[in-house]
C-alpha positions as CSV (number, residue, x, y, z in Angstrom):
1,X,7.3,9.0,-12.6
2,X,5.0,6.8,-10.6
3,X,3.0,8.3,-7.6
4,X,2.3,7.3,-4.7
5,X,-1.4,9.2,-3.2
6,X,-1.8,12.6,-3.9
7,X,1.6,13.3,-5.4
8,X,2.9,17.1,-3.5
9,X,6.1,18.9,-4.2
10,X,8.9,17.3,-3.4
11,X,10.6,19.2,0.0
12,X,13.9,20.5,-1.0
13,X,16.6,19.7,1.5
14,X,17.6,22.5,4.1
15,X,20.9,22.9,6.1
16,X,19.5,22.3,9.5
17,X,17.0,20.2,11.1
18,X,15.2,23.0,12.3
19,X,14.2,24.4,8.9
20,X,13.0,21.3,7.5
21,X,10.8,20.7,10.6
22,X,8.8,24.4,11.4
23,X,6.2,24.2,13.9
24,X,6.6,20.0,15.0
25,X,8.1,19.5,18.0
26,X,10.6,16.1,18.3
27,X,13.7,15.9,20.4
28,X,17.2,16.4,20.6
29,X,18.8,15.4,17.6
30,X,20.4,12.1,20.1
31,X,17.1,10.5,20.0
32,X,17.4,7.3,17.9
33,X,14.7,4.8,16.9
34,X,17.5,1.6,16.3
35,X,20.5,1.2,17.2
36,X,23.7,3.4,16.2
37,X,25.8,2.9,13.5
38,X,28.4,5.5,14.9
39,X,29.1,6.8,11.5
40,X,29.2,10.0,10.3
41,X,27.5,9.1,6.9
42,X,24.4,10.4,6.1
43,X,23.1,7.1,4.6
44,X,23.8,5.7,8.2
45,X,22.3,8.4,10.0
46,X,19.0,8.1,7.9
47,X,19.0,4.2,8.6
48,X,19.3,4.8,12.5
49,X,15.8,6.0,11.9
50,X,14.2,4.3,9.0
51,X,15.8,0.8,8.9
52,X,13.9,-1.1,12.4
53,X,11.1,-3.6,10.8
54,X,8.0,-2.0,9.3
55,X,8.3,1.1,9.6
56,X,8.9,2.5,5.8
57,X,6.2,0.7,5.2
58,X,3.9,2.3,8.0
59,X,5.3,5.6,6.3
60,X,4.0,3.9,2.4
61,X,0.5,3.4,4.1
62,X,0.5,7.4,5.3
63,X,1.9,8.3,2.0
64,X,-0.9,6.5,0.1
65,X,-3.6,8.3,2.4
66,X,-3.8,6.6,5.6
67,X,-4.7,8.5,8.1
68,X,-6.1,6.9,11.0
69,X,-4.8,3.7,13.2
70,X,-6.7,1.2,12.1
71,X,-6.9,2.4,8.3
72,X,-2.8,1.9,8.9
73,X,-2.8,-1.2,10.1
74,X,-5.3,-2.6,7.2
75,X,-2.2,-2.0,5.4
76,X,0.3,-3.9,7.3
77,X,-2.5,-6.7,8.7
78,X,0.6,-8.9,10.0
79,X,1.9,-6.3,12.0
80,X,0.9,-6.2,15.8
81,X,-1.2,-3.4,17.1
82,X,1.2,-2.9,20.0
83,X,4.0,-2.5,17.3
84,X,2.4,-0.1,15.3
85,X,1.8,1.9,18.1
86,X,5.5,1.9,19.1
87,X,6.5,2.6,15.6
88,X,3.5,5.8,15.2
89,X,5.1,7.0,18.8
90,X,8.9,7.0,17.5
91,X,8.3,8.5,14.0
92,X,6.3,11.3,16.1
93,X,9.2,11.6,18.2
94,X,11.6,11.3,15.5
95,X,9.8,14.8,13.4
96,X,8.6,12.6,10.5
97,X,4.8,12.3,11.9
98,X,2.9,14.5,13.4
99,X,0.0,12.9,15.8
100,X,-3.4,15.0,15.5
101,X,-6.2,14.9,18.6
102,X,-9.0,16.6,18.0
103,X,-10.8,14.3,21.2
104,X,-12.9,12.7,19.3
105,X,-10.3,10.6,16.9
106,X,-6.7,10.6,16.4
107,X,-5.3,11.4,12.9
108,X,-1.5,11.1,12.1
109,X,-0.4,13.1,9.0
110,X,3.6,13.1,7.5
111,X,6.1,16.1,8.5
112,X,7.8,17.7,5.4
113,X,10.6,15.6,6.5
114,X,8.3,12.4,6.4
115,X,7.0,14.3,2.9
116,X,10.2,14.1,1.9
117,X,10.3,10.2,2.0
118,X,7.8,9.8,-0.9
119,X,10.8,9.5,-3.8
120,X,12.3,6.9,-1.3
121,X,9.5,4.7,-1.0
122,X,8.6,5.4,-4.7
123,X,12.4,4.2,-6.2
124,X,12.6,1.4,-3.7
125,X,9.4,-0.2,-4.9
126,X,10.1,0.1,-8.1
127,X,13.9,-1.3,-7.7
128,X,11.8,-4.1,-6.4
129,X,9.7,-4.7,-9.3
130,X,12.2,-4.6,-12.0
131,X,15.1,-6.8,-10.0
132,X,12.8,-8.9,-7.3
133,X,10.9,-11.2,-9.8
134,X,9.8,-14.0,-7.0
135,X,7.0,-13.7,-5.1
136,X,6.3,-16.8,-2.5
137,X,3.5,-18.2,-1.5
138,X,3.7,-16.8,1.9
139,X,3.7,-13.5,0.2
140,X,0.8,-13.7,-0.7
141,X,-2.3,-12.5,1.3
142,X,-6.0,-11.3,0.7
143,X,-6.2,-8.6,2.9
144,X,-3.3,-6.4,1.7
145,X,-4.5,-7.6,-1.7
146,X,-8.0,-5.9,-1.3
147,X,-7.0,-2.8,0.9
148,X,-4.5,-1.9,-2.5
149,X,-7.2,-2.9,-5.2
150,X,-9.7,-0.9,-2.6
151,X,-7.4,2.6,-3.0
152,X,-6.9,2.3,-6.9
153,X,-10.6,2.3,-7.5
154,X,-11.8,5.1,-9.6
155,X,-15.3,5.7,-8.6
156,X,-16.0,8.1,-11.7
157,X,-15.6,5.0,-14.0
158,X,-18.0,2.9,-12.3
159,X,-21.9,3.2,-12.5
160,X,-23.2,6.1,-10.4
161,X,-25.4,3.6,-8.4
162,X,-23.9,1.4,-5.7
163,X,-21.7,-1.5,-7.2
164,X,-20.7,-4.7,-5.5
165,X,-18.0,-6.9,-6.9
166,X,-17.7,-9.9,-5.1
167,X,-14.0,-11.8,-5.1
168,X,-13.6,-15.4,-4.5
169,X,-10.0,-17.2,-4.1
170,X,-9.8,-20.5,-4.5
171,X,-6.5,-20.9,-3.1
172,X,-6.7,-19.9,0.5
173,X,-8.1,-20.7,3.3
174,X,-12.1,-20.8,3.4
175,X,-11.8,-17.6,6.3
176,X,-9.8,-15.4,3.7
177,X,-11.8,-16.8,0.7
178,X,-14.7,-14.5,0.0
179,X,-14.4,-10.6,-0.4
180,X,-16.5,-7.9,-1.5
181,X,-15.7,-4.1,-3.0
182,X,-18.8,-1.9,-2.4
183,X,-18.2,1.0,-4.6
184,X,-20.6,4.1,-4.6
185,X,-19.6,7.9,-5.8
186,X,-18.7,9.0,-2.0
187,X,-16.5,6.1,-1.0
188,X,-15.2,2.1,-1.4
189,X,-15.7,-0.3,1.3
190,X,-14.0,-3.5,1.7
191,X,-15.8,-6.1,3.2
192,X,-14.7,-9.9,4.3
193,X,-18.2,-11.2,4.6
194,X,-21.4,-10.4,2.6
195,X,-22.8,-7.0,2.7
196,X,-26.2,-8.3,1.4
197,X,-26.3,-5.9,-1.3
198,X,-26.6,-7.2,-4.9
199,X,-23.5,-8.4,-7.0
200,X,-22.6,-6.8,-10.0
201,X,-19.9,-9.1,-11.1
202,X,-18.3,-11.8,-9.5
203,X,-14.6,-12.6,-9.5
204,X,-13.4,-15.9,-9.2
205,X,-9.4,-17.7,-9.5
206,X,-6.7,-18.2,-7.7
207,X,-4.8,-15.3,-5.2
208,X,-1.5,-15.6,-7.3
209,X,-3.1,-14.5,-10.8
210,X,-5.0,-11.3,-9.0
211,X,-1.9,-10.1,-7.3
212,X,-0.1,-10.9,-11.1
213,X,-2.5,-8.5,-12.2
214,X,-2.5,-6.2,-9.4
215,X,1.8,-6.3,-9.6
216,X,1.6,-5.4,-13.9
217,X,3.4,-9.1,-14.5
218,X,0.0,-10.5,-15.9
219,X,-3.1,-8.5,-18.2
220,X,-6.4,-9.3,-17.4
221,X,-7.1,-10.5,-20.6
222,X,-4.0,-13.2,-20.5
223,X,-5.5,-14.1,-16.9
224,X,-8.8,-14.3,-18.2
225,X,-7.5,-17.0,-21.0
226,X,-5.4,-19.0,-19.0
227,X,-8.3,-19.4,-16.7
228,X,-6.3,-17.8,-13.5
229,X,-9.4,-15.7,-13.7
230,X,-12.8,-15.5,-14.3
231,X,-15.6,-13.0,-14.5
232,X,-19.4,-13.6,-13.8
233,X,-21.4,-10.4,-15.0
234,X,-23.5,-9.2,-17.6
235,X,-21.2,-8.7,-20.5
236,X,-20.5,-5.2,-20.4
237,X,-19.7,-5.1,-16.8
238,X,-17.4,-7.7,-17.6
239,X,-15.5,-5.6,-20.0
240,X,-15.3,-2.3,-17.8
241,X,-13.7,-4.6,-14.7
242,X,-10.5,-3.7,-15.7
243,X,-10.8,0.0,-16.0
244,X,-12.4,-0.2,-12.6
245,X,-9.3,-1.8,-10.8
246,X,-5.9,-0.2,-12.9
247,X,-3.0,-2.0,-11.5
248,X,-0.3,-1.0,-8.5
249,X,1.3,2.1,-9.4
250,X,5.0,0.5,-10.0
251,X,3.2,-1.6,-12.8
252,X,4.6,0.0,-15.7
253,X,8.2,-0.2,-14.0
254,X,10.4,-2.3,-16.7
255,X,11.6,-5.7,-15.5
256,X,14.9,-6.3,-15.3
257,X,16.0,-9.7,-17.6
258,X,17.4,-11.1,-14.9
259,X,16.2,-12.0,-11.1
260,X,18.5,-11.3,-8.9
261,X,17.0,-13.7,-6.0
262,X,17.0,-16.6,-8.0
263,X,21.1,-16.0,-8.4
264,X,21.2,-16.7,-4.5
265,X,21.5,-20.2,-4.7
C-alpha cells in the first residue's frame, strides 16, 4: 500500500503490554492521556490514549521522520509549543515514544507500540482522501504545504549541484507569500525568505492548485493549463519539476463518487 517514511515491519500484536513494550519504561496501565470511556472495548481503550486533539498527528510527523521538537512542530505549525510539549510528555508516558538525551539535543523516536500505529495513520488518511472531498480555505496553509513537498523530494533526480526553486502564492498573505526549496545531494532546506542563492525555476499560482497537486486531485500538466500554475525556468528544468516533487503518498488512493461532507447539509 502507501507508505508513510521508511516503511518497517509491521509489529504483530502480543498478549500483554509488557511484551510489546521491552526495555521503555511508562506507567501503570491506569495512566490515561483523556478522559475514560469506562468500557471494556478495545476500540475505547485505544481512544483514551489516541483521541485528545493533535496528537495522531504528532505521531504522523514522527512516523514520516521527525525527530527533533522543532522539526515536529514544522509539521503541526498551528499547534502551540506548550501543547506539543504536553502531548511529547504523555505519549512518553503512555509507552508509544521514547524521549532520547544525549545532552546536547533531545530526539524522540516511536516505541514498537507507537510503530505499530503506522497502518492506522496510513488507512485513516487514505479514508480521508477517497470520502473527504472538501478542502476549505482555512485549510489551507503554506507552511505545512512546504514542510510535505520539502520530505517528498528525491534529491537523486535533481542536478548534483545546489538547486533553488523559488514558490510564490498569490493567494495569501504577503508574509506567507514567498518560499524557497534549497535542494543539494546531502539535504533540503525550506526557507520563508531568500537564501540569496540563485533560482533555478520559479513557481508561481495560487495555494489551492499546489496543494491539488500535492493531494493527487490535479496533474501538473492540467494545473499548468488552466493557469493555477506556472513555471519560470529554462525549459528542461521546467519539465523535470514534476519528477522533483511526486505528490503526498495517499495520492493514488481512489476517490469515492460521492463526498460525504457535502451530504451534511
Amino acid at each position: 500500500m502507501l507508505t508513510i517514511g521508511d516503511a518497517k515491519p509491521a509489529v504483530h500484536v502480543h498478549a500483554s503490554t509488557k511484551s510489546v513494550l521491552p526495555g521503555y519504561e511508562c506507567e501503570a496501565y491506569g495512566h490515561r492521556m483523556g478522559s475514560s470511556y469506562h468500557q471494556f472495548c478495545p476500540v475505547a481503550k485505544a481512544m483514551e490514549l489516541l483521541d485528545e486533539r493533535w496528537t495522531l498527528l504528532v505521531v504522523r510527523e514522527l512516523l514520516l521522520g521527525s525527530r527533533h521538537f522543532n522539526d515536529i512542530r514544522r509539521g503541526v505549525p498551528k499547534m502551540s509549543p506548550s501543547l506539543l510539549s504536553k502531548r511529547l510528555h504523555d505519549l512518553a508516558r503512555a509507552g508509544i515514544v521514547k524521549r532520547h538525551d544525549d545532552g546536547r539535543e533531545v530526539a524522540y523516536t516511536l516505541t514498537p507500540a507507537g510503530q505499530e500505529l503506522r497502518p492506522v495513520v496510513e488507512n485513516l488518511g487514505a479514508w480521508g482522501v477517497r470520502w473527504i472531498g472538501q478542502v476549505g480555505d482555512e485549510d489551507l496553509d503554506p507552511k505545512v504545504l512546504m514542510w510535505d513537498l520539502h520530505r517528498r523530494v528525491d534529491p537523486a533526480l535533481v542536478p548534483p549541484a545546489r538547486t533553488v526553486v523559488s514558490f510564490r502564492f498569490s493567494d495569501v498573505p504577503a508574509k506567507v507569500r514567498d518560499w524557497w526549496l534549497v535542494i543539494t545531494a546531502e539535504e533540503v532546506d525550506v526557507c520563508d525568505f531568500d537564501p540569496g542563492y540563485d533560482v533555478a525555476v520559479s513557481v508561481t499560482g495560487t495555494l489551492r492548485g499546489m496543494v491539488q497537486i500535492w493531494r493527487g486531485d490535479l496533474g501538473w500538466p492540467a494545473a499548468i493549463r488552466s493557469g493555477s500554475i506556472q513555471l519560470q525556468g529554462p525549459e528542461p528544468v521546467r519539465r523535470a519539476v514534476p519528477t522533483w516533487f511526486p505528490p503526498s503518498q495517499f495520492a493514488a488512493v481512489p476517490r469515492s463518487a460521492v463526498d460525504i461532507t457535502a451530504l451534511a447539509g
